[in-house]
C-alpha positions as CSV (number, residue, x, y, z in Angstrom):
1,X,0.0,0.0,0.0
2,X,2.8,2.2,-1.1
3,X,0.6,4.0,-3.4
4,X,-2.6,5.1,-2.1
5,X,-5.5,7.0,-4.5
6,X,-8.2,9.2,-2.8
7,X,-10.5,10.6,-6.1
8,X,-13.0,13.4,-4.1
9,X,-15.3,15.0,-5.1
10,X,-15.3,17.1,-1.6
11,X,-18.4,15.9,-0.6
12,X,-18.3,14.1,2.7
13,X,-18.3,11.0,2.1
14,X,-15.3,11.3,-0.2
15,X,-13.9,13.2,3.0
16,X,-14.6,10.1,5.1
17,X,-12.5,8.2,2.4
18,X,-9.2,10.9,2.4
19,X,-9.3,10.1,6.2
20,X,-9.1,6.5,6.4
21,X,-6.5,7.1,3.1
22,X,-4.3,9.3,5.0
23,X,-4.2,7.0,8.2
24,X,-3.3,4.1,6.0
25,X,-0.8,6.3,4.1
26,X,1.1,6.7,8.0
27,X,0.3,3.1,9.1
28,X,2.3,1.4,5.8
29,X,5.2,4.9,5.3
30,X,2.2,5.2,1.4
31,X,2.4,8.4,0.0
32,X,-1.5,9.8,-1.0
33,X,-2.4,11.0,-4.5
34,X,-5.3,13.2,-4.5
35,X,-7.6,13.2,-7.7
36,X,-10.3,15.5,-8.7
37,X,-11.9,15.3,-11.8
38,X,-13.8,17.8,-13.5
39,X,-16.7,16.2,-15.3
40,X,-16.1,17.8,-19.0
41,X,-16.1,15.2,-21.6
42,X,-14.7,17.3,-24.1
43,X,-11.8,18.0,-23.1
44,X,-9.6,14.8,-21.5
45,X,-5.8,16.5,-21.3
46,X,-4.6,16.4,-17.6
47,X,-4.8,20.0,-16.0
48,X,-1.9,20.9,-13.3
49,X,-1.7,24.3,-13.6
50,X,-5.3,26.1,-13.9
51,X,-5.7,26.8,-17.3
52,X,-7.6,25.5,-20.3
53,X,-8.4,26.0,-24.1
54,X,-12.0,26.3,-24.0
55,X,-14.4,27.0,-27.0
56,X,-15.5,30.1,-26.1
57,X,-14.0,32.7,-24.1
58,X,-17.1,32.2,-21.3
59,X,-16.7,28.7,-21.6
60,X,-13.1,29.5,-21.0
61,X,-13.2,32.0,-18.2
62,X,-15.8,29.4,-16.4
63,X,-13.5,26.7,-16.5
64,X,-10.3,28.7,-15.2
65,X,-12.6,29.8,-12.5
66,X,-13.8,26.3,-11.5
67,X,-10.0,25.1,-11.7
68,X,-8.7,27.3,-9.8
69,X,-11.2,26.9,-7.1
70,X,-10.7,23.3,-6.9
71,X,-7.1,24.0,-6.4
72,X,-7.8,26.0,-3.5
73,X,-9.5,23.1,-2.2
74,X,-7.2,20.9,-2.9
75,X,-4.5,23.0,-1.0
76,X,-7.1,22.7,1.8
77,X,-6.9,19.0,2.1
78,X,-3.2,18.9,1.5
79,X,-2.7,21.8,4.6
80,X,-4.5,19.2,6.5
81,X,-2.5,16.3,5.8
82,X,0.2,18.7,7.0
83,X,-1.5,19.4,10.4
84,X,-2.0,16.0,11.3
85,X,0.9,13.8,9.5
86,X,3.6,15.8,8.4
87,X,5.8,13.0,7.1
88,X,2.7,11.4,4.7
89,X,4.0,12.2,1.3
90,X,1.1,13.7,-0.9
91,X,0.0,14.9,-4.4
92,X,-2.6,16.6,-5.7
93,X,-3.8,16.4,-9.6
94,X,-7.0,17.7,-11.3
95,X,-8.3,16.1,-14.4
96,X,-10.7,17.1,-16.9
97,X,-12.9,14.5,-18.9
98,X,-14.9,11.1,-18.0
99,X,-14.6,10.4,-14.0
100,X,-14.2,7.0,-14.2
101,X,-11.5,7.1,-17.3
102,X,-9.8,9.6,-15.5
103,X,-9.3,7.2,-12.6
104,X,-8.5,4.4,-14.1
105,X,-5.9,6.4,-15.8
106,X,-4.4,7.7,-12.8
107,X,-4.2,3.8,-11.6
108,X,-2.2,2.7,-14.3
109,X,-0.1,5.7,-14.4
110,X,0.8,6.1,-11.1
111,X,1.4,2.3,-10.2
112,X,-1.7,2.6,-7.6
113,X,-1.8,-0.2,-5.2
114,X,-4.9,1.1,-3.3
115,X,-7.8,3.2,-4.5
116,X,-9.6,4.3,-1.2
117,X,-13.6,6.0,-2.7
118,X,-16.2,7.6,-0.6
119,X,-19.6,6.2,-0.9
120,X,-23.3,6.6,0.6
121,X,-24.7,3.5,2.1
122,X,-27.7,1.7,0.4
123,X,-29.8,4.8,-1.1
124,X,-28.0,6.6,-4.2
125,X,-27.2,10.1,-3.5
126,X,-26.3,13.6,-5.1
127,X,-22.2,12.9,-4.4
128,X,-20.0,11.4,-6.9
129,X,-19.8,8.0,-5.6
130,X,-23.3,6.8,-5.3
131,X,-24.1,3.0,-5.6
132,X,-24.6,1.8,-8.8
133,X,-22.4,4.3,-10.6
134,X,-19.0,5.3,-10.1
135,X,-18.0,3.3,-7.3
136,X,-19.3,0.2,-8.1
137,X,-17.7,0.5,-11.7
138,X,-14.0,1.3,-10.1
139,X,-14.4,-1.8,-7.9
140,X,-15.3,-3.6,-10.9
141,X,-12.7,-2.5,-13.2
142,X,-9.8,-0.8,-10.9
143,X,-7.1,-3.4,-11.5
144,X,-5.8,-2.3,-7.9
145,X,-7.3,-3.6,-4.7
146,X,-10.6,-0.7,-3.8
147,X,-11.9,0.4,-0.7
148,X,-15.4,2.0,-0.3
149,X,-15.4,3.7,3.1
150,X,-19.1,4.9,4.2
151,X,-18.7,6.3,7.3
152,X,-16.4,8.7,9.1
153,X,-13.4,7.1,10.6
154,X,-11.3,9.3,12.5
155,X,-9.8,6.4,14.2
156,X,-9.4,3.2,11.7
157,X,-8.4,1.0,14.5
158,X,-9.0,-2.2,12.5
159,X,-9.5,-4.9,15.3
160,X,-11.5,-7.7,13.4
161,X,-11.3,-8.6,9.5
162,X,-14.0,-10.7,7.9
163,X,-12.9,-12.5,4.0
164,X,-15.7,-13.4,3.1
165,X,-15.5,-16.2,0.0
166,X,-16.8,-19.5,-0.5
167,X,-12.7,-20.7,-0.4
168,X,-12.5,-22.3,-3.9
169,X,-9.2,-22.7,-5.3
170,X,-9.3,-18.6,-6.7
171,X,-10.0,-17.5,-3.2
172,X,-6.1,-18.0,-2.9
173,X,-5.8,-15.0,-5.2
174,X,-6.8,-12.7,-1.7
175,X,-3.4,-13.8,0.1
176,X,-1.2,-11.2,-0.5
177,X,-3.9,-8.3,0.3
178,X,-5.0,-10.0,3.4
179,X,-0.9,-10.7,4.6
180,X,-0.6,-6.7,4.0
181,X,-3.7,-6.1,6.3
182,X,-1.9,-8.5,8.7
183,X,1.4,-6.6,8.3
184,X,-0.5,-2.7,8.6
185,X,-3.0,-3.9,11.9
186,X,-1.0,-6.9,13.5
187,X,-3.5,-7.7,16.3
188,X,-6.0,-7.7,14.3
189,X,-8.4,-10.6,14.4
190,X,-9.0,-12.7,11.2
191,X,-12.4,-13.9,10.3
192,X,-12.9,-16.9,7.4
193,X,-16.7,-16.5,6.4
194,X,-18.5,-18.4,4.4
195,X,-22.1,-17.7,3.6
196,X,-25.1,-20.3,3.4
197,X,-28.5,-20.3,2.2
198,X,-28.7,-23.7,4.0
199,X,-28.0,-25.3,7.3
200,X,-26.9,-28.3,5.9
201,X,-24.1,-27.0,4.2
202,X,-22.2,-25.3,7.2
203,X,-20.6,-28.4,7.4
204,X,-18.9,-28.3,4.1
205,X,-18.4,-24.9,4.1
206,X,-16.5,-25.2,7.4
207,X,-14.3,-28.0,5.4
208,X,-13.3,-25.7,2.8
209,X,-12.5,-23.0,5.6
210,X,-10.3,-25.1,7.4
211,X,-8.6,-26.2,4.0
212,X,-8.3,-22.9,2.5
213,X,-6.2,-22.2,5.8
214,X,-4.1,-25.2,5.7
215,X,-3.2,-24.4,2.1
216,X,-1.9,-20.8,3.2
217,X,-0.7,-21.9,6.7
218,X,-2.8,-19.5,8.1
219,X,-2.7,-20.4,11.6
220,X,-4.7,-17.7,14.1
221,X,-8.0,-17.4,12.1
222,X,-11.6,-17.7,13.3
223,X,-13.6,-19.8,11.0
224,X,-17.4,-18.6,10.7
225,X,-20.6,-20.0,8.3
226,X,-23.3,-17.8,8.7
227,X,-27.0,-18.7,7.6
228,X,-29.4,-16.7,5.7
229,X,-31.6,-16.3,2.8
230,X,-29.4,-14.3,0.1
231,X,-25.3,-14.6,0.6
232,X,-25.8,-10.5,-0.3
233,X,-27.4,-10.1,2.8
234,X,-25.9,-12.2,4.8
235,X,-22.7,-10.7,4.2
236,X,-23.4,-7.4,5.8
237,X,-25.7,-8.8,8.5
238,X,-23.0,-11.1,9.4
239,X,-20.2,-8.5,9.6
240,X,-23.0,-5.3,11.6
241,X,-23.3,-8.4,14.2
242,X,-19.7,-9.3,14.8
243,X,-18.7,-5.1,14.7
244,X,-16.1,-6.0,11.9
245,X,-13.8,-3.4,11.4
246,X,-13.3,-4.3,7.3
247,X,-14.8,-6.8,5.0
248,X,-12.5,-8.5,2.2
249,X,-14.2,-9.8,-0.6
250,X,-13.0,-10.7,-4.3
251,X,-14.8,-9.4,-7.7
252,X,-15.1,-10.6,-10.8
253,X,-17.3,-12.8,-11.0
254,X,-17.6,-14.7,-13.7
255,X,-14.1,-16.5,-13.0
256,X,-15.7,-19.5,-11.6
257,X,-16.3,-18.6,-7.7
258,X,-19.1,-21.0,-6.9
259,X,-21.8,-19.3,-5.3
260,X,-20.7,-16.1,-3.7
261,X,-19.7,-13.9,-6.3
262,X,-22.5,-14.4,-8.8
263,X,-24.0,-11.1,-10.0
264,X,-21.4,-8.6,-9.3
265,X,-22.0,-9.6,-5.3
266,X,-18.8,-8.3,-4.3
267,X,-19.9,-4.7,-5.9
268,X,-23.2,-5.2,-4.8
269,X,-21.3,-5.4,-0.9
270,X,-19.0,-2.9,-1.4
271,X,-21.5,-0.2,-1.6
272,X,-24.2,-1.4,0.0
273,X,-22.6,-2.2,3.6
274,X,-22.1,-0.2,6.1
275,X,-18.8,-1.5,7.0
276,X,-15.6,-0.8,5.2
277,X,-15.3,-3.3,2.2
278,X,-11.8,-3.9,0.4
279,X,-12.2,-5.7,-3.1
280,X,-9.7,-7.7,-4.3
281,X,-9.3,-8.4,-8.3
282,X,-8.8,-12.4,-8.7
């Protein structure tokens, strides 16, 4: 997590986000890259220094205006970075064109290994991340681990991490995010969930729990199979219950995950749960 991505869209929620980026950013030594992009699908260039060829001279004097206010902001939540954690390294870039293009190109050009987004919980909103646009797409297509943070966190003491998988052969694929959790929260408490629409299959998913482990030698875990009627809700349910500091889940779905990640499930969770979700690409 050397590389850490906070788009904002200064709403709240994306504020939320910047503060569980920036904690991260001290936990791991990351430096944070802060990305606001101004939705103008005409124009795509990167814009650094306030300034823009528009098509019209209002058009033009609009956009200077608008740039240079977001700067200001900008410098806002780069002062504050300064007032809490000096030593976090951070960057600030605006970009002009499609939000979710501008992202992803940011991801690839930067070498992001986190993207960290701010979304609303259940109901879409009026902010930039709202479920069943933006953020849902990035976890989908970021190929970077993403984490949706609803919530204010002022203090992301994470205590207790749920994965939550059905522990096929491509759950393996989660490892090396959930040994770097491990690494940045070492007494943290690690959770093996697997999700059942049936009673009589706890005892097979608490096979494939306990094999999973032994085929990572993980060694202090806490195997759980929770009941209910959808896996989408049960997910959630399970980790409100437990007060789970973060969920893990992977995406992509149609990679051959047996019966949790059907549907875009894992996108579904991200931005539907109140709880901090981290999605892993398999």
């Amino acid at each position: 997590m050397q590389n850490i991505l906070v788009p904002t869209d200064f709403s709240p929620q994306a504020h939320n986000a910047f503060e569980v980026a920036l904690q991260l950013a001290h936990r791991t030594g990351g430096r944070l890259i802060l990305l606001h992009v101004v939705d103008a699908p005409q124009v795509s260039a990167m814009v650094t220094t306030g300034g823009v060829a528009g098509n019209s001279s209002m058009e033009g004097v609009y956009m200077v205006q608008l740039l240079q206010r977001t700067k200001r902001r900008m410098h806002e939540l780069r002062d504050e970075v300064a007032g809490k954690w000096p030593e976090v390294a951070v960057e600030d870039r605006i970009a002009t064109g499609s939000v979710d293009e501008s992202i992803l190109d940011v991801v690839r050009e930067q070498h992001i290994d986190l993207v960290v987004l701010g979304a609303q919980e259940h109901a879409p909103g009026i902010h930039l991340f709202t479920p069943d646009s933006h953020a849902e797409r990035l976890v989908r297509l970021a190929p970077c681990p993403v984490l949706t943070v609803k919530h204010p966190a002022p203090d992301f003491a994470v205590r207790s991490i749920v994965f939550a998988s059905d522990f096929s052969e491509e759950a393996g694929r989660a490892m090396n995010s959930l040994r770097q959790l491990s690494t940045a929260f070492p007494n943290a408490k690690l959770h093996l969930l697997d999700v059942v629409t049936s009673a009589h299959a706890a005892t097979s998913a608490l096979d494939r729990i306990h094999a999973f482990a032994k085929r990572h030698q993980l060694v202090n875990y806490h195997p759980d199979v929770f009941t209910a009627g959808e896996v989408g809700e049960g997910i959630p349910t399970y980790a409100a219950q437990t007060h789970a500091d973060l969920l893990v889940m992977l995406t992509h779905g149609h990679t051959g995950l047996s019966h949790l990640w059907h549907n875009n499930l894992a996108e579904h969770v991200a931005v539907q749960a109140a709880t901090p979700v981290l999605t892993v690409h398999t």
